[in-house]
DOZA-287124 format. One record per residue (C-alpha): residue number from 1; y, x, z. Coordinates in steps of 0.25 Angstrom, whole numbers, plus 5000, padded with zeros to 4 digits. Each point is the difference from the previous one (the first is absolute). Example, Ala and Ser with C-alpha at 12.3 -4.5 7.8 and 13.67 -1.06 7.14 Angstrom:
<atoms>
n,c2,c1,c3
1,4982,5049,5031 .
2,5014,5006,4998 .
</atoms>
This chain:
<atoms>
n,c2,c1,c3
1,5063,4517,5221 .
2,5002,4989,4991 .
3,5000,5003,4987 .
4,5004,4985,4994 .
5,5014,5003,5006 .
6,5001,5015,4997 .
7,4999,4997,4986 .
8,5008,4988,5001 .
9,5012,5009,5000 .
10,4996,5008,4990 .
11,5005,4998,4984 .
12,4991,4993,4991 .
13,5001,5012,4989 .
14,4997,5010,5011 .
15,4987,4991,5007 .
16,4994,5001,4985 .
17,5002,5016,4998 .
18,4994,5002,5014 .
19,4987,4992,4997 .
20,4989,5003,5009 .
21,5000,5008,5013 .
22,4987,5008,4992 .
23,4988,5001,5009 .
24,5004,4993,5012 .
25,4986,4994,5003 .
26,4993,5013,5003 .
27,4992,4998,4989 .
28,4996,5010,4988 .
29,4988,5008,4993 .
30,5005,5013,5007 .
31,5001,4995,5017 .
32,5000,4989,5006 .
33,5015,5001,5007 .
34,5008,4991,5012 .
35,5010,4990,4994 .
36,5014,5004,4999 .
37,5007,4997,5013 .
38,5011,5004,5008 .
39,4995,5005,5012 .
40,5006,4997,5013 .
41,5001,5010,5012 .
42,4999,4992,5013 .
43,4998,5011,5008 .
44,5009,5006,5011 .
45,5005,5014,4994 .
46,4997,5013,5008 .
47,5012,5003,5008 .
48,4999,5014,5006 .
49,5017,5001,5002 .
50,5004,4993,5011 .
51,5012,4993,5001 .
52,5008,5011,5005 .
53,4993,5008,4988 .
54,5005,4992,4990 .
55,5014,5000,5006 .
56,4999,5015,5000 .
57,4997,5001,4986 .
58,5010,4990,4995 .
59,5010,5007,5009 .
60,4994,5013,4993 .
61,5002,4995,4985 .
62,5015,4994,5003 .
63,5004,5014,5004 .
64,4995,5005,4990 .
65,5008,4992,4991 .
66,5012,5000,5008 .
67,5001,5014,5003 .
68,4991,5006,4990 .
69,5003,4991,4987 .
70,4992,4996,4987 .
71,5004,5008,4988 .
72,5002,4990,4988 .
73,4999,5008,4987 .
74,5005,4988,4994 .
75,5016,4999,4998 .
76,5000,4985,5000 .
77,4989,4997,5010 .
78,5010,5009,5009 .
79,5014,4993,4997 .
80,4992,4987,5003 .
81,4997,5005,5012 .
82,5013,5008,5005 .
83,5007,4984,4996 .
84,4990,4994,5011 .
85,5006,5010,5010 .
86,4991,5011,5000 .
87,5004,5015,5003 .
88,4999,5006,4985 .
89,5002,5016,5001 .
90,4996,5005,4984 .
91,4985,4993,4998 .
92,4998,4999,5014 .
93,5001,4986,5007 .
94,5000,4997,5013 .
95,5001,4986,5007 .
96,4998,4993,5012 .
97,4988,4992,5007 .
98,5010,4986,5002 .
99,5000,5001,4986 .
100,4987,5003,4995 .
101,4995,4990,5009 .
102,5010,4990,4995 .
103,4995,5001,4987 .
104,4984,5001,5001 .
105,5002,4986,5005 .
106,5002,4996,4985 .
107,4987,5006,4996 .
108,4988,4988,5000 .
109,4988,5000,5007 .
110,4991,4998,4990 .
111,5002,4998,4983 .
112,4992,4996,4989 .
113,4997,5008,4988 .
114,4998,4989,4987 .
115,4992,5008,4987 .
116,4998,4993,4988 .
117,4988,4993,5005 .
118,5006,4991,5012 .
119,4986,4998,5007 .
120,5003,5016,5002 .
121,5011,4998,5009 .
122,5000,5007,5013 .
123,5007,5002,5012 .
124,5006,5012,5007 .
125,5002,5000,5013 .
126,4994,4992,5013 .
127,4987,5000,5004 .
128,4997,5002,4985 .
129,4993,5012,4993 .
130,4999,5004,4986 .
131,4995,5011,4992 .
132,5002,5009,4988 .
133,4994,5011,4993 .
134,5001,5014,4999 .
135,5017,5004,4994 .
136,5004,5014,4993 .
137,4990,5009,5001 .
138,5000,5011,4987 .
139,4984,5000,5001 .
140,4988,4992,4999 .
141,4987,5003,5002 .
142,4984,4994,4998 .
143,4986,5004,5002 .
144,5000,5002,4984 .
145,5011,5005,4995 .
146,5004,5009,5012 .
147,5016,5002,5004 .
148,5009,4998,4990 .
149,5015,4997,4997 .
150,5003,4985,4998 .
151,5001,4994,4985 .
152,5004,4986,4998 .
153,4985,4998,4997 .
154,4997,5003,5014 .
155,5014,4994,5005 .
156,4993,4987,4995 .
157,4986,5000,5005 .
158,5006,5001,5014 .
159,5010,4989,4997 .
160,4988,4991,4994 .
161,4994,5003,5016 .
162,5013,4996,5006 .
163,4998,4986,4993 .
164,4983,4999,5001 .
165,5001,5002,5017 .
166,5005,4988,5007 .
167,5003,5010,5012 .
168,5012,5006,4992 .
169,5012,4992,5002 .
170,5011,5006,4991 .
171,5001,5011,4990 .
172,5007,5010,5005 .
173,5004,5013,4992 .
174,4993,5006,4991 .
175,4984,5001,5004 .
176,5002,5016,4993 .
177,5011,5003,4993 .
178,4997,5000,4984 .
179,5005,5014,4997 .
180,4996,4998,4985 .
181,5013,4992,4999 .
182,5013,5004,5001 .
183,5008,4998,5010 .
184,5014,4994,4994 .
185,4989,4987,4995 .
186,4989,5002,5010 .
187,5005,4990,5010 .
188,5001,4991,4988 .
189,4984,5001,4996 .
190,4995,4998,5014 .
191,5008,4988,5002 .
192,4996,4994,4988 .
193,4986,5004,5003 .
194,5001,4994,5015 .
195,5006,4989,4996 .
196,4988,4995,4990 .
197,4989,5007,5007 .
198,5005,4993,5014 .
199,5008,4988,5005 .
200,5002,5005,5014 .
201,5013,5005,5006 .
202,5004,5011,4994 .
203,5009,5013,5003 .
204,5011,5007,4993 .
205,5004,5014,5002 .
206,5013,5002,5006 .
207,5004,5012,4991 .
208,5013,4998,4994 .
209,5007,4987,4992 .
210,4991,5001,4987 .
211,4986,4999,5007 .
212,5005,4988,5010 .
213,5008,4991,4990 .
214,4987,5002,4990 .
215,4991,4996,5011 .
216,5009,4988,5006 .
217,5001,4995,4986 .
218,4985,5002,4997 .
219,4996,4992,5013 .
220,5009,4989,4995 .
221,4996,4997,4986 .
222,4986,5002,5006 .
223,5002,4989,5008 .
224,5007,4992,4990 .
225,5012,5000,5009 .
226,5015,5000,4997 .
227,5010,5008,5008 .
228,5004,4990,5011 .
229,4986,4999,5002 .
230,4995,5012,5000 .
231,5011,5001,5011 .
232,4998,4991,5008 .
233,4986,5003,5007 .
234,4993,5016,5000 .
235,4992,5002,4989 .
236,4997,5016,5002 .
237,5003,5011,5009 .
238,5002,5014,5001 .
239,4997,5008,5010 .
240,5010,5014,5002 .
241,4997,5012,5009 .
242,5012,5007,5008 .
243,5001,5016,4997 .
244,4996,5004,5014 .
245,5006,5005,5008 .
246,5013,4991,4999 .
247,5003,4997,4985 .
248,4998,4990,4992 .
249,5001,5003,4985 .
250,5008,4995,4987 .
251,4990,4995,4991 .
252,4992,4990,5010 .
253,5013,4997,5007 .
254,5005,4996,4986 .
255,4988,4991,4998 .
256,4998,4994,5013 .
257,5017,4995,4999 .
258,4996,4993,4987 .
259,4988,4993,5005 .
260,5008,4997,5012 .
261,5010,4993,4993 .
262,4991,4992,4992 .
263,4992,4995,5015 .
264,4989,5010,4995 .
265,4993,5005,5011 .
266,4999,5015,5002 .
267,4989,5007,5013 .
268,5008,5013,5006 .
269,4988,5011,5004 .
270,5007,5012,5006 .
271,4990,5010,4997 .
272,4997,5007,5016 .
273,4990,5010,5000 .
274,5002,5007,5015 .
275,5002,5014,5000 .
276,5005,5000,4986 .
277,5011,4990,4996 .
278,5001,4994,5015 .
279,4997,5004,5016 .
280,4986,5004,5003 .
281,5000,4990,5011 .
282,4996,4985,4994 .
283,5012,4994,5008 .
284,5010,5011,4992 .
285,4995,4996,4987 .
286,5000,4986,5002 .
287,5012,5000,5006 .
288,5005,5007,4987 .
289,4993,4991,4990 .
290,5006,4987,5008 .
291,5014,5006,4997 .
292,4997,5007,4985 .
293,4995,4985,4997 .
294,5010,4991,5007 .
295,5013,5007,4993 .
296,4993,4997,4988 .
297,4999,4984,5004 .
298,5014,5000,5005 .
299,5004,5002,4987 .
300,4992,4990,4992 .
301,5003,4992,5010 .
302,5016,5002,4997 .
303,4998,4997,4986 .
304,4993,4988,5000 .
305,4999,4996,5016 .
306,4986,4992,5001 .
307,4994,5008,4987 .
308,4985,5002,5003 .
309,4998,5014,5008 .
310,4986,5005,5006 .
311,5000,5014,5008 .
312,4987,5010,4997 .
313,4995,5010,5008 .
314,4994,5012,4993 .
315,4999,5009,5013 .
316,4988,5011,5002 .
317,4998,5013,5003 .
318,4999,5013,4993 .
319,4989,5010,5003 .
320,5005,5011,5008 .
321,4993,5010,4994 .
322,5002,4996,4985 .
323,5014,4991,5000 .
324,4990,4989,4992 .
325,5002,4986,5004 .
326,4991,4994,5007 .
327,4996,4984,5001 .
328,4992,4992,5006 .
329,5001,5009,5012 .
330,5001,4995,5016 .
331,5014,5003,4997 .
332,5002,4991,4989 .
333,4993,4988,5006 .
334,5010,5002,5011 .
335,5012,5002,4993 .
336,4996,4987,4991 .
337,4999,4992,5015 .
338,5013,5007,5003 .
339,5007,4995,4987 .
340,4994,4987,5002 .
341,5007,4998,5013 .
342,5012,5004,4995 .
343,5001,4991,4989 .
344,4995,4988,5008 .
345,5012,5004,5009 .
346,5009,5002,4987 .
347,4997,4985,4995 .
348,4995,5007,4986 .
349,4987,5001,4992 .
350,4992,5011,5000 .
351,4993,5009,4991 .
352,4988,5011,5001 .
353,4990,5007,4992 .
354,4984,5001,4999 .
355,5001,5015,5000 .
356,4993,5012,4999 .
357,4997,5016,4998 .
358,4986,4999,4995 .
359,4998,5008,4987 .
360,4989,4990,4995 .
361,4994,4988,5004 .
362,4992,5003,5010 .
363,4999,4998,5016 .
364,5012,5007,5004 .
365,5008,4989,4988 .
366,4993,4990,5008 .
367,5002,5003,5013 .
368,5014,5004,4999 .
369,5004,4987,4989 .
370,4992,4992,5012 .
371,5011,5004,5011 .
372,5012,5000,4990 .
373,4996,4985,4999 .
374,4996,4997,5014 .
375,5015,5006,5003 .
376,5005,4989,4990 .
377,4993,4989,5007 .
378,5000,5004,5013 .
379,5015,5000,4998 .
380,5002,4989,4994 .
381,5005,5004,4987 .
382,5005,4992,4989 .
383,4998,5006,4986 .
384,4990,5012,4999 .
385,5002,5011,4989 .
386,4990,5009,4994 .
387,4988,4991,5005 .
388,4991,5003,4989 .
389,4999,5011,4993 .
390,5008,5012,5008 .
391,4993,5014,5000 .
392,5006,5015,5001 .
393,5012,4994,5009 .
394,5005,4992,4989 .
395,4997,5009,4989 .
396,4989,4995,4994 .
397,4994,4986,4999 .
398,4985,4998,4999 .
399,4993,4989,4992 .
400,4989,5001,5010 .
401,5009,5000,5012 .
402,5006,4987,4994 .
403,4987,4992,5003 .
404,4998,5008,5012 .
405,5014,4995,5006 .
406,4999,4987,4995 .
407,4988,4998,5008 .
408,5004,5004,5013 .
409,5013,4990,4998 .
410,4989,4989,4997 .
411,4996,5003,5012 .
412,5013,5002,5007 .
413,5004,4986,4995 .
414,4988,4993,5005 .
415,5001,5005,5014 .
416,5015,4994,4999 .
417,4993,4986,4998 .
418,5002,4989,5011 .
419,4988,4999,5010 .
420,4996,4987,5002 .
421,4997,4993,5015 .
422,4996,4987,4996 .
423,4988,4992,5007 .
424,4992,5004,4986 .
425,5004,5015,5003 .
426,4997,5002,5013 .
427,4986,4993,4995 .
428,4993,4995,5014 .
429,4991,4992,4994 .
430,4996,5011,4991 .
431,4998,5009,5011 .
432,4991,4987,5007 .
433,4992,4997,4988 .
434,4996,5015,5000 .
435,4997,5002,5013 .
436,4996,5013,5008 .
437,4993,5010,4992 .
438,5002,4993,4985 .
439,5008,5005,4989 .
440,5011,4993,4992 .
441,4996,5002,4986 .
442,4994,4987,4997 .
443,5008,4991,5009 .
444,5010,4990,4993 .
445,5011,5006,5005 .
446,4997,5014,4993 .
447,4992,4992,4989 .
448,5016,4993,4997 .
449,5010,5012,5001 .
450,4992,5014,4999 .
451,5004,5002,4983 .
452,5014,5001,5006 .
453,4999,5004,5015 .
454,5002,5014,4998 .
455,5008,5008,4990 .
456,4992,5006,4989 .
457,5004,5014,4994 .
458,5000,5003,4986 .
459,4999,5015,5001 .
460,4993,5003,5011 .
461,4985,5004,5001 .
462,4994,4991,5011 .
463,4985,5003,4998 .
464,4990,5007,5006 .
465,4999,5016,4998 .
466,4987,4998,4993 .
467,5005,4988,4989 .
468,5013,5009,5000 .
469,4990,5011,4996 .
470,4992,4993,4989 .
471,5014,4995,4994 .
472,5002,5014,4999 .
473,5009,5005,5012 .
474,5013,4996,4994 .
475,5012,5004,5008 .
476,5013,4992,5001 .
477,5009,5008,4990 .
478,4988,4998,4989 .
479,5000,4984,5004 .
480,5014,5000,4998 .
481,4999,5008,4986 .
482,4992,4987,4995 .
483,5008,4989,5005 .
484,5014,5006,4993 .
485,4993,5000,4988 .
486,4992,4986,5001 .
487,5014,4995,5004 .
488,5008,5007,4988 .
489,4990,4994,4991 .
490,5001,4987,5003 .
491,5015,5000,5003 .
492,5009,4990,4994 .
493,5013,5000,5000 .
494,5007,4987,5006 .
495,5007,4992,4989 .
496,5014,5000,4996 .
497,5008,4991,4993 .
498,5002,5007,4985 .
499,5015,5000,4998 .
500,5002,5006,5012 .
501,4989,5011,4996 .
502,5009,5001,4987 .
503,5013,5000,5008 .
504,4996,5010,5010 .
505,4994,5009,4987 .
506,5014,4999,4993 .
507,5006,5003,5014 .
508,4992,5012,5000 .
509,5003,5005,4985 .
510,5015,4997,5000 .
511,5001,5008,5013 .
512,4991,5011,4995 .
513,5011,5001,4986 .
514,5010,5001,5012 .
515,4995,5012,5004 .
516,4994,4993,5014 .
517,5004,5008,5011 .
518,5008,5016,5003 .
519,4991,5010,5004 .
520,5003,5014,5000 .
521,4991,5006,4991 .
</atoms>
């Protein structure tokens, strides 16, 4: 991507607040990371539909929303929709296939997300992927100090990782939700917080006008932006999950109209765990999530026809025995590959999760986050949620599992990079200047390219069991446990232009004098 002419674009006051990209070299005291980049995903998806099973499903979600209908607890989302000729019975909604497909022909292929810092643009959608950390969970958790409940303390060491890994590509909600501030003001602290300790995308809770007006305008002067430009190109997102089975709820309908109208992009993730809130065949379920999402993006799409729209898939299974979710399951995979089919067939950009159900980080996180994110690659999917940091099923984000996550995507992302077939790459002369029975270490060939040949990990342990021994058998949750640390202890915050630090601050203040946000208690 050329950055010359992304910041081209970009207004002089907002290139100065957005400084530098922070440690886009890979280089620091505590690891030795990969460059920020936006990785690319050539590879074909896995497709286990055929054609006649995506036409099944798609035939499955329009007769769900034509004979079925959407509850819209939202009366204006709902008299929008009953103008555009849908079948409105109370909050129910109903509407034909001609029309929905009519009007997912507005939603882009792919859209950018612009932060304060330009050189952290990124792009959703096409062959692209992108990543973010850990959103929402009440509890954190470290080899130290045990669970806990999250505090803005906690709230901003896991923000300051956001910013420190390369591999994290937005800031999505909350890394844990500070629970030590109250929630009329909260979403004003953490944004202020996310919008000095980051400059990468950020995400707004869609919960009501209060909390998405403050953001919006937050985002702006962070970017030292006016309104008509603010408007003009996505600068944030929110993501809003449907009440399955069916519904879709006041608050992040609310939210999502206003961003829509603004050109704000917003993710639609109906939340499908089979057996529970959807079938307990993967085909029911997606067939359910396809149409619990799509109703959604008809109606952005009627308020504001081209408005940036990505669909998400959040569909698993429950244990049987239990009712618990469960992720990163064979069932999963295959509802992410599912998902991706169907969005690939909807013309839309897709979203998933780096899941799992482990109580702590230990094999089962790593095997089940490992398939979460296979799925997510595998199925070619745009923007990843939750991929660092997720314990507990979402309840809990772990410091340890953070740096864990972050170096299987570091992995993932240099196994998505182009392989060469030049003459120098396919090395014949090499290969003759070794000859039968020689080795390639010394040769020119290695001698030029083996400090970059191969991708280096920055967490895993590749000695031998006896060095591995005599460093004193340290196990992967205790190596994570130190690089958190080194890295919060060398972090830096990227700079920020000081009036806009001191217009965000009286934002923040005056806001807080006007009571910030309802709550009901």
């Amino acid at each position: 991507m050329d950055t010359d002419a992304l910041i081209s674009d970009v207004p002089r006051r907002g290139r100065r607040s957005g400084g530098r990209a922070g440690n886009t070299r890979g280089k620091g005291a505590a690891i030795a990371q990969l460059p920020w980049s936006l990785p690319i995903n050539t590879d074909k998806p896995t497709e286990p539909l055929s054609e006649e099973g995506v036409q099944a499903i798609h035939n499955g979600a329009m007769r769900i929303l034509e004979e079925i209908g959407i509850e819209f607890l939202n009366p204006e989302a709902v008299e929008i929709l009953g103008k555009a000729g849908c079948i409105v019975d109370g909050e129910n909604v109903r509407m034909g296939r001609d029309m929905v497909m009519a009007q997912l022909k507005h939603v882009p292929a792919s859209f950018t997300l612009t932060p304060r810092n330009p050189d952290r643009r990124i792009e959703i959608g096409g062959d692209r992927m992108v990543f973010g950390n850990v959103s929402s969970p009440p509890n954190c958790s470290d080899l130290d100090r045990g669970r806990r409940v999250g505090s803005r303390e906690s709230y901003r060491d896991l923000i300051k990782l956001t910013q420190y890994f390369n591999c994290i590509h937005f800031a999505g909600g909350y890394p844990v939700e500070p629970i030590d501030i109250h929630a009329s003001v909260r979403h004003l602290d953490c944004l202020y917080d996310k919008l000095i300790l980051t400059d990468k995308a950020v995400h707004a809770y869609s919960l009501g006008k209060e909390r998405v007006e403050d953001v919006m305008e937050m985002v702006r002067i962070a970017g030292g932006l006016t309104h008509e430009e603010f408007d003009a190109t996505p600068r944030m997102y929110t993501n809003i999950n449907s009440t399955s089975p069916l519904k879709h709820d006041y608050p992040m309908l609310d939210g999502s109209m206003r961003l829509a109208r603004r050109g704000q992009p917003t993710v639609v993730t109906p939340f499908t765990l089979a057996g529970a809130m959807a079938p307990v065949t993967l085909a029911g379920a997606v067939a359910q999530s396809m149409a619990e999402g799509l109703a959604a993006i008809v109606l952005f799409q009627l308020i504001n026809p081209g408005c940036p729209t990505a669909i998400g898939t959040f569909t698993s299974n429950v244990d049987m025995k239990t009712g618990a979710p469960a992720f990163g399951t064979p069932d999963y995979m295959r509802a992410t590959q599912m998902s991706g089919q169907m969005a690939r067939f909807y013309g839309l950009p897709l979203r998933a999760s780096n899941a799992c159900a482990a109580n702590c980080p230990d094999a089962q996180a790593a095997w089940e986050s490992a398939f979460s994110l296979w799925s997510a690659v595998s199925s070619r999917v745009n923007m990843v949620y939750h991929a660092a940091g997720w314990l507990e099923g979402g309840l809990c984000a772990s410091y340890e599992k953070f740096v864990m996550d972050c170096e299987t995507l570091q992995q993932m992302i240099a196994y998505m990079k182009p392989v060469g077939t030049t003459e120098a790459d396919i090395a014949v002369d090499a290969i003759k200047e070794v000859g039968p029975g020689g080795h390639f270490f010394g040769c020119q060939h290695t001698q030029e390219r083996y400090e970059t040949a191969f991708y280096s990990p920055f967490l895993s342990d590749w000695s031998n069991f006896e060095n591995w021994q005599e460093g004193g058998a340290v196990q992967t949750p205790e190596r994570a446990n130190k690089i958190w640390k080194a890295i919060l202890a060398e972090f830096e915050a990227p700079p920020i232009d000081p009036a806009i630090d001191e217009e965000l601050q009286a934002f923040v203040a005056k806001r807080k004098e006007e009571g910030g946000a309802p709550t009901d208690f």
